[in-house]
C-alpha positions as CSV (number, residue, x, y, z in Angstrom):
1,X,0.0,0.0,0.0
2,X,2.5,2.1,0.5
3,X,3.8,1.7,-3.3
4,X,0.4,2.8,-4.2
5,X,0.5,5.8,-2.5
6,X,3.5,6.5,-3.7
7,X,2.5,5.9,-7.4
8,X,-0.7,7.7,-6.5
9,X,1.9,10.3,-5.4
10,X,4.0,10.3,-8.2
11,X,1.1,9.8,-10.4
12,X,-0.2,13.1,-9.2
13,X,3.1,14.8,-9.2
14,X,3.2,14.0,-12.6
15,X,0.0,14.7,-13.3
16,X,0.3,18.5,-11.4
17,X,3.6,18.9,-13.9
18,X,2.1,17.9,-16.9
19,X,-0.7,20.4,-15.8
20,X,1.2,23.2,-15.6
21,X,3.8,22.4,-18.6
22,X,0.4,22.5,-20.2
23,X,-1.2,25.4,-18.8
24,X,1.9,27.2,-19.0
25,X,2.4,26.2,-22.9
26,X,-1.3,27.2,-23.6
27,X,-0.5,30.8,-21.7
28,X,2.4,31.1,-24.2
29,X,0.6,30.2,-27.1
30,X,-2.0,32.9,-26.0
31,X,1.0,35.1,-25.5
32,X,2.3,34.4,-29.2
33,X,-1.1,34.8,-30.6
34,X,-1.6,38.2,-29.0
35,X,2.3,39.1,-30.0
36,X,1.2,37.8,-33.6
37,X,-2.3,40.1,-33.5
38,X,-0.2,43.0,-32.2
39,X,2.5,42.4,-35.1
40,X,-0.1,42.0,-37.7
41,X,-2.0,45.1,-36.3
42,X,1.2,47.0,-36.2
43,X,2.4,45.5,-39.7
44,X,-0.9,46.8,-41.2
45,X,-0.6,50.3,-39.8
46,X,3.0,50.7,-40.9
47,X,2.0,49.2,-44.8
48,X,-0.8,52.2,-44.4
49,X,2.1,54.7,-43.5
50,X,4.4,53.2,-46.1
51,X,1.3,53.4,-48.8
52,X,0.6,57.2,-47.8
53,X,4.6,58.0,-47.7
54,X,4.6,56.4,-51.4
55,X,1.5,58.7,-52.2
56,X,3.4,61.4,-50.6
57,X,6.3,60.9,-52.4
58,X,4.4,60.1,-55.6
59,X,2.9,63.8,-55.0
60,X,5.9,65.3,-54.7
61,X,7.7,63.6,-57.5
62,X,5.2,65.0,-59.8
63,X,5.4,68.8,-58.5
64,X,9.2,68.6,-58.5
65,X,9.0,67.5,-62.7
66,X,6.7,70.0,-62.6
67,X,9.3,72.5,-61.0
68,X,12.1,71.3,-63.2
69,X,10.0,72.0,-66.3
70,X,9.5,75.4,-65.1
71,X,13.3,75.3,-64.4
72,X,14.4,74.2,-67.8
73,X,11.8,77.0,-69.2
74,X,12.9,79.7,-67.0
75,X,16.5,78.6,-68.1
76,X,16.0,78.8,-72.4
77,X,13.9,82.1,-71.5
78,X,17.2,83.2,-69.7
79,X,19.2,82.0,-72.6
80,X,17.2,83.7,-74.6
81,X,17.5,87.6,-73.5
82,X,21.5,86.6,-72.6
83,X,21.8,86.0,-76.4
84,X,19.5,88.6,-77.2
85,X,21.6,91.1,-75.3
86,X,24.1,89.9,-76.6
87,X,23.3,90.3,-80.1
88,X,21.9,93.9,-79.4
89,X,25.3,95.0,-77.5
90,X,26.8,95.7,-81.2
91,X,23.8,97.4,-82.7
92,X,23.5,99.5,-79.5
93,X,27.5,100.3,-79.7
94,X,26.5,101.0,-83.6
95,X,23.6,103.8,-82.3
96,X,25.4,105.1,-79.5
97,X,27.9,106.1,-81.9
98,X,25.6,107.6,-85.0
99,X,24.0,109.6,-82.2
100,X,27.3,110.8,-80.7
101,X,27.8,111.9,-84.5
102,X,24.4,113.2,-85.1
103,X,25.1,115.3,-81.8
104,X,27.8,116.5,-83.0
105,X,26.7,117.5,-86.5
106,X,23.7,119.6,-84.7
107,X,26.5,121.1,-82.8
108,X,28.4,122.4,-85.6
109,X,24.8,123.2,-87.7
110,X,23.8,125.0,-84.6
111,X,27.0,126.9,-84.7
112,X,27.6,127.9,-88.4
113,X,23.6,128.8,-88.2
114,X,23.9,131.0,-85.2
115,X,27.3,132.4,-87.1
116,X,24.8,132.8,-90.4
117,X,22.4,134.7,-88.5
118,X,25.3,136.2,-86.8
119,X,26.6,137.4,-90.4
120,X,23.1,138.1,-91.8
121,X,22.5,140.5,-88.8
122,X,25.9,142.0,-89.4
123,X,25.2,142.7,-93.7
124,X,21.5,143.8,-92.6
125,X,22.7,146.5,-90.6
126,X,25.8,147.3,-93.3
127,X,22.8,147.0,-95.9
128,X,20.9,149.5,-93.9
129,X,23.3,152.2,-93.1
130,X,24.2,151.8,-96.9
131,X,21.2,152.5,-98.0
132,X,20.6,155.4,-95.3
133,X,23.8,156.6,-96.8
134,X,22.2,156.4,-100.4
135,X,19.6,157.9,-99.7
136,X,21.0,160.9,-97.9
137,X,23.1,161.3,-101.3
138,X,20.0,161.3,-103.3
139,X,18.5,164.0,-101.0
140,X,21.3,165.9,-101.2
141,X,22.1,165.7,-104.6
142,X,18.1,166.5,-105.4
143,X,18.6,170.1,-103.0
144,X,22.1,170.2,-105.4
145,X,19.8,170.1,-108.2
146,X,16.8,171.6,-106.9
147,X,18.9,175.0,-106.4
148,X,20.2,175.1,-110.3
149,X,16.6,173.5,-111.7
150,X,13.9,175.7,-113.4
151,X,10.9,175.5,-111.1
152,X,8.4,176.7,-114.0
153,X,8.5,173.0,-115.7
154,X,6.3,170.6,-114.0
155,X,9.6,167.8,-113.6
156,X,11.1,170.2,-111.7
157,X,8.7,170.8,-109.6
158,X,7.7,166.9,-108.6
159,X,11.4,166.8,-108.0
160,X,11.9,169.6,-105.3
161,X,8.6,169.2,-104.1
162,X,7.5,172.5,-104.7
163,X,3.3,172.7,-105.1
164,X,3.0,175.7,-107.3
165,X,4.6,177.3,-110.0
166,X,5.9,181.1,-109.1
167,X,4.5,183.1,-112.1
């Protein structure tokens, strides 16, 4: 009897271990499940992260061609007005220097027209005091004549200015 109760013993022993090898193997199998829940959960939100970086990214991709076309344009149109400054440096250099001519021509035309009128003003007043002169020798040579002319004809008269005829 006493080898029965200590099978019964041993039996229970055995049975208590394989209880609690069992209980404790179920626990971590819960445990693993939940870990495995968790991971999926956590998987599934960091694929959603990852699907709205790629959107992100996608979204960004397209404004930054976008940005590089306008780059490339802005570029050629700066390519542009360097060439076409360039090309217009020569004509400009060409201008600059018919107007600095054209200035200086209206300088001198300025000049010989102010020396004209200059010169005009000068053989107006010469012209004038010429003919003053003239005439001054007229009238005096008509009062020359007047004093030796016969009065009595009509020429005479007109030319001393005498009105009437002393009779």
């Amino acid at each position: 009897m006493k080898i029965a109760i200590v099978l019964v013993f041993l039996s229970m022993v055995v049975m208590i271990v394989m209880v609690s090898q069992a209980v404790h193997q179920e626990l971590k199998m819960h445990k693993a499940k939940q870990n495995a829940v968790e991971n999926t959960a956590e998987v599934k939100r960091k694929e959603e992260a990852i699907i709205e970086v790629k959107a992100k990214v996608s979204t960004l991709t397209r404004s930054l061609r976008a940005v590089n076309d306008k780059i490339e344009e802005l570029k050629k149109k700066k390519d542009e007005l360097i060439k076409s400054t360039n090309d217009f440096g020569p004509s400009l250099q060409t201008c600059n220097t018919e107007k600095a001519d054209i200035v200086k021509k209206k300088t001198d035309l300025t000049k010989r027209v102010s020396d004209l009128k200059a010169g005009h003003e000068n053989s107006k007043k010469t012209a004038e005091e010429e003919i003053k002169n003239l005439k001054q020798q007229i009238q005096d040579r008509d009062k020359a004549i007047c004093a030796f002319a016969d009065t009595t004809k009509e020429e005479a008269r007109k030319l001393c200015g005498v009105a009437e005829s002393p009779q």
